[in-house]
C-alpha positions as CSV (number, residue, x, y, z in Angstrom):
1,X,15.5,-16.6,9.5
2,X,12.4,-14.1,8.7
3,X,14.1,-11.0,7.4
4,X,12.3,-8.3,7.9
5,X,11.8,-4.8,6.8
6,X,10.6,-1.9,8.6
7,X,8.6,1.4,7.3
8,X,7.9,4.2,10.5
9,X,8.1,8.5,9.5
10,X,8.5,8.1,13.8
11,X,12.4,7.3,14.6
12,X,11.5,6.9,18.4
13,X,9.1,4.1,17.3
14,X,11.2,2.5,14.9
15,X,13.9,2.6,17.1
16,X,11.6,0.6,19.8
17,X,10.8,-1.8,17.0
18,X,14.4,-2.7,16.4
19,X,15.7,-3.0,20.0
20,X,12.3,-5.2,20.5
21,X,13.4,-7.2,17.7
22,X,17.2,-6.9,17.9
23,X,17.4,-10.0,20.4
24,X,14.9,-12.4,18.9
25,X,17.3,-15.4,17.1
26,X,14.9,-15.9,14.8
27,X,14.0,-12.3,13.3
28,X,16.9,-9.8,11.9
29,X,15.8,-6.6,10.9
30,X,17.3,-5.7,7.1
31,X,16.6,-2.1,6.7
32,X,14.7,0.8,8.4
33,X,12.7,3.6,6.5
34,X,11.1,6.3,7.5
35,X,9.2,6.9,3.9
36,X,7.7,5.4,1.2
37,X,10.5,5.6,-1.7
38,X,13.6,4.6,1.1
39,X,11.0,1.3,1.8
40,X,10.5,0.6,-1.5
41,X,15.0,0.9,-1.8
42,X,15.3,-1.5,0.7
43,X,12.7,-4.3,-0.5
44,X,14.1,-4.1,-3.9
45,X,17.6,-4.7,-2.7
46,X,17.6,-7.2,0.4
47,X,14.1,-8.5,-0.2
48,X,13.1,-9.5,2.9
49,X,10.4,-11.7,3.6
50,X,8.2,-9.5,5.5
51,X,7.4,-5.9,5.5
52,X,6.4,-3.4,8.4
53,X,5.1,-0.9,7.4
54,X,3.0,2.4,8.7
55,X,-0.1,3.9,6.0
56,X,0.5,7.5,6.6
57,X,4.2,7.9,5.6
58,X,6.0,11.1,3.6
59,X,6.4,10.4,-0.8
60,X,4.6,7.7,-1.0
61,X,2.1,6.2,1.6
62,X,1.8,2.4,3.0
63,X,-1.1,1.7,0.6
64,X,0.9,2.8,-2.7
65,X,3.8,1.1,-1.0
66,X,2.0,-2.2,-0.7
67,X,0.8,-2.3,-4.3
68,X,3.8,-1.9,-5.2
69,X,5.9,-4.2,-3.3
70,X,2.8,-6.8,-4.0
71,X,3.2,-6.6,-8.0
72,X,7.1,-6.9,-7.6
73,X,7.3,-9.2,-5.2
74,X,3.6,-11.1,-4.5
75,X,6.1,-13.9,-1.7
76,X,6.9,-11.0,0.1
77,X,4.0,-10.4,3.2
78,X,3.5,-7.1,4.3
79,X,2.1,-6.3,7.8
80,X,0.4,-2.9,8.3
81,X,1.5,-1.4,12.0
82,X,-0.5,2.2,11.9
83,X,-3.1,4.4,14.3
84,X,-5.7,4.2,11.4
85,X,-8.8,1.8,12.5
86,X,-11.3,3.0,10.1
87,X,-13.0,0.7,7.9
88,X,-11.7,2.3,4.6
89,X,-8.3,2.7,5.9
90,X,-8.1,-1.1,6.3
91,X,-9.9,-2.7,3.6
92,X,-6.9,-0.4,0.9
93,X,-4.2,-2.0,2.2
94,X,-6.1,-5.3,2.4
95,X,-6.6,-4.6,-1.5
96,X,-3.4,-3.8,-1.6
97,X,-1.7,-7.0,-0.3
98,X,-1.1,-7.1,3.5
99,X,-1.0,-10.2,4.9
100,X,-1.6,-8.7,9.0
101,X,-2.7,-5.4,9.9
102,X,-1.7,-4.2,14.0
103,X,-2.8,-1.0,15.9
104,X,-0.5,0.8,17.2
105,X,-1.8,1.0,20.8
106,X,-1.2,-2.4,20.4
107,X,1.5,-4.0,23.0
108,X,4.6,-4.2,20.8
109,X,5.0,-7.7,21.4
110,X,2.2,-8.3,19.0
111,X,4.6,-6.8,16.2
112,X,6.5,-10.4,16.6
113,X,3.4,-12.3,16.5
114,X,2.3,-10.6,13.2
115,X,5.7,-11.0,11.9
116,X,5.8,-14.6,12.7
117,X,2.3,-15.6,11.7
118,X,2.5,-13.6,8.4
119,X,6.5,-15.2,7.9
120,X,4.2,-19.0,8.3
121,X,1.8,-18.2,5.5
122,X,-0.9,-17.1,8.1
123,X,-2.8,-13.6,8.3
124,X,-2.5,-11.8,11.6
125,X,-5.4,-9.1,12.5
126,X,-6.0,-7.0,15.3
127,X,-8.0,-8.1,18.0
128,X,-9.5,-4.4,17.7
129,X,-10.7,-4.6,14.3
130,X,-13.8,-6.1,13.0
131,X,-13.5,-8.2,10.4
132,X,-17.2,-8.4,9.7
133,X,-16.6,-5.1,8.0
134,X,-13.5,-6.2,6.7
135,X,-15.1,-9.1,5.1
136,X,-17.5,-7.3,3.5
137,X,-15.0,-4.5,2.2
138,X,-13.3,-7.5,0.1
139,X,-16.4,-8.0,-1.2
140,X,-17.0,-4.7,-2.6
141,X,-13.4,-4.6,-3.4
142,X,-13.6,-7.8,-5.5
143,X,-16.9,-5.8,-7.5
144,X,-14.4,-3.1,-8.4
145,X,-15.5,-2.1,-11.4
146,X,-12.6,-2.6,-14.6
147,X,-11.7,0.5,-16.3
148,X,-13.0,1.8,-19.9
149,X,-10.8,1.3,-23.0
150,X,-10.8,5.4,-22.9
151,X,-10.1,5.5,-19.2
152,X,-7.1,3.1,-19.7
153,X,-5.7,4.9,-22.2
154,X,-6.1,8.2,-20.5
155,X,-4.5,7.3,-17.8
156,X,-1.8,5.7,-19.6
157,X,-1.3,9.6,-20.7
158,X,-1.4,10.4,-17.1
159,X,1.1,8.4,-16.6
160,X,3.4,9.8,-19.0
161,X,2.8,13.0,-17.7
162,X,0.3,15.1,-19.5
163,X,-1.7,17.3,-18.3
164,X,-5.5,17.5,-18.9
165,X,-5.2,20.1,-22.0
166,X,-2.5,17.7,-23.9
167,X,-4.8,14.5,-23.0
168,X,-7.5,17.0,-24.7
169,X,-5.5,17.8,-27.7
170,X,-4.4,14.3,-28.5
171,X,-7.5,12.9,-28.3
172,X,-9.4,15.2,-30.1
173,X,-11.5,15.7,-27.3
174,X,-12.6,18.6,-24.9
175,X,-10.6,19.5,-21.5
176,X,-14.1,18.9,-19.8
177,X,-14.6,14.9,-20.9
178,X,-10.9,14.2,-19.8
179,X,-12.4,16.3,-16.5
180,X,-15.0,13.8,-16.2
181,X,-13.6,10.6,-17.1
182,X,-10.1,11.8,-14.4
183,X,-13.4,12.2,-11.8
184,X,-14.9,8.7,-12.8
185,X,-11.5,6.9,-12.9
186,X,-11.0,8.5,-9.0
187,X,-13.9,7.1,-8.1
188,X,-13.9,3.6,-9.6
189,X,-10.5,2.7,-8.3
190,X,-11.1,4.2,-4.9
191,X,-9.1,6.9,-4.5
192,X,-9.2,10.3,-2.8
193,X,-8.1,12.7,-5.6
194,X,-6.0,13.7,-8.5
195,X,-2.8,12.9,-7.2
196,X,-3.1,9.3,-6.3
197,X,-5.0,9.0,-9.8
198,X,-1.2,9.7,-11.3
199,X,0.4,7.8,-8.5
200,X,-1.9,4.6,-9.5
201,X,-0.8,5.3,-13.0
202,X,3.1,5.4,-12.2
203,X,2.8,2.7,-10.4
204,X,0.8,0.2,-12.8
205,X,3.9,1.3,-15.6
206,X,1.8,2.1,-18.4
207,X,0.4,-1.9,-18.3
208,X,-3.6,-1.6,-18.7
């Protein structure tokens, strides 16, 4: 049985999700979310073997989700389902983890093909997406440069929650070099800004 998990901030689509999948003898649905931290509830306690889940979602998006899920539980697949087909959009949650990643203009009976493909050890990507670009995206991703000894242990400090004047004060350094090494962090890992900076530090638990 492929037990799966489902991730949607849209009931009306979640709900055609489950009464697509509802019949199918060899696919029973474990747990509906419609954000990030719920998802991340119901992986953690039934564990299903794959994951469904949308990018854009409310506390904590599909591409935090994935990492997460990923780090915990690397045999679980996860199968992006979201509007987003832009190139940067894709390659995160392919650097993230996901196994499949399906459009949502998709016909939904490509949701049971992902699920299946990605349940047999297989990837499943959109016919829509060109995986040219995504090849080349893993690439770059695979370049990613590694973090500074300083960098990791500011951002350990992020993680704990300090603010840039206390990372300042304990390191014996001035508010503008914590500044500057927040902006170089952002930039090296790939993110968009200061929050996901201390979301990528919650989520990595202090181990750099």
């Amino acid at each position: 049985m492929i037990t799966v998990a489902i991730a949607e901030d849209h009931q009306s689509l979640v709900d055609g999700i489950n009464l697509l999948l509802k019949y199918e003898e060899d696919i029973s649905i474990v747990g509906m979310a419609n954000d990030g931290e719920a998802l991340l509830e119901i992986v953690r306690s039934k564990q299903p073997k794959v994951v469904l889940t949308d990018i854009k979602m409310p506390k904590i998006d599909g591409i935090a989700a994935t990492r997460i899920i990923k780090k915990e539980f690397p045999h679980i697949k996860v199968v992006a389902f979201t509007m987003f087909d832009q190139e940067d959009a894709i390659s995160q949650m392919v650097a993230a983890g996901v196994s499949g990643y399906i459009l949502k203009d998709s016909p939904l009976e490509e949701v049971m093909n992902a699920i299946r493909s990605v349940a047999e050890g297989s990837t499943f990507f959109d016919a829509a997406i060109d995986l040219t670009n995504l090849n080349k995206a893993s690439d770059r991703t695979e370049k990613k440069p590694v973090l500074s000894k300083s960098e990791r242990e500011i951002l350990k400090l992020i993680g704990e929650g300090k603010a840039t004047s206390e990372i300042a004060k304990l390191r014996f350094t001035a508010v503008s070099t914590v500044e500057k090494h927040r902006k170089n962090m952002i930039r090296k890992l790939g993110l968009s800004g200061k929050g996901e900076l201390l979301r990528y530090a919650l989520e990595k638990k202090y181990d750099f």
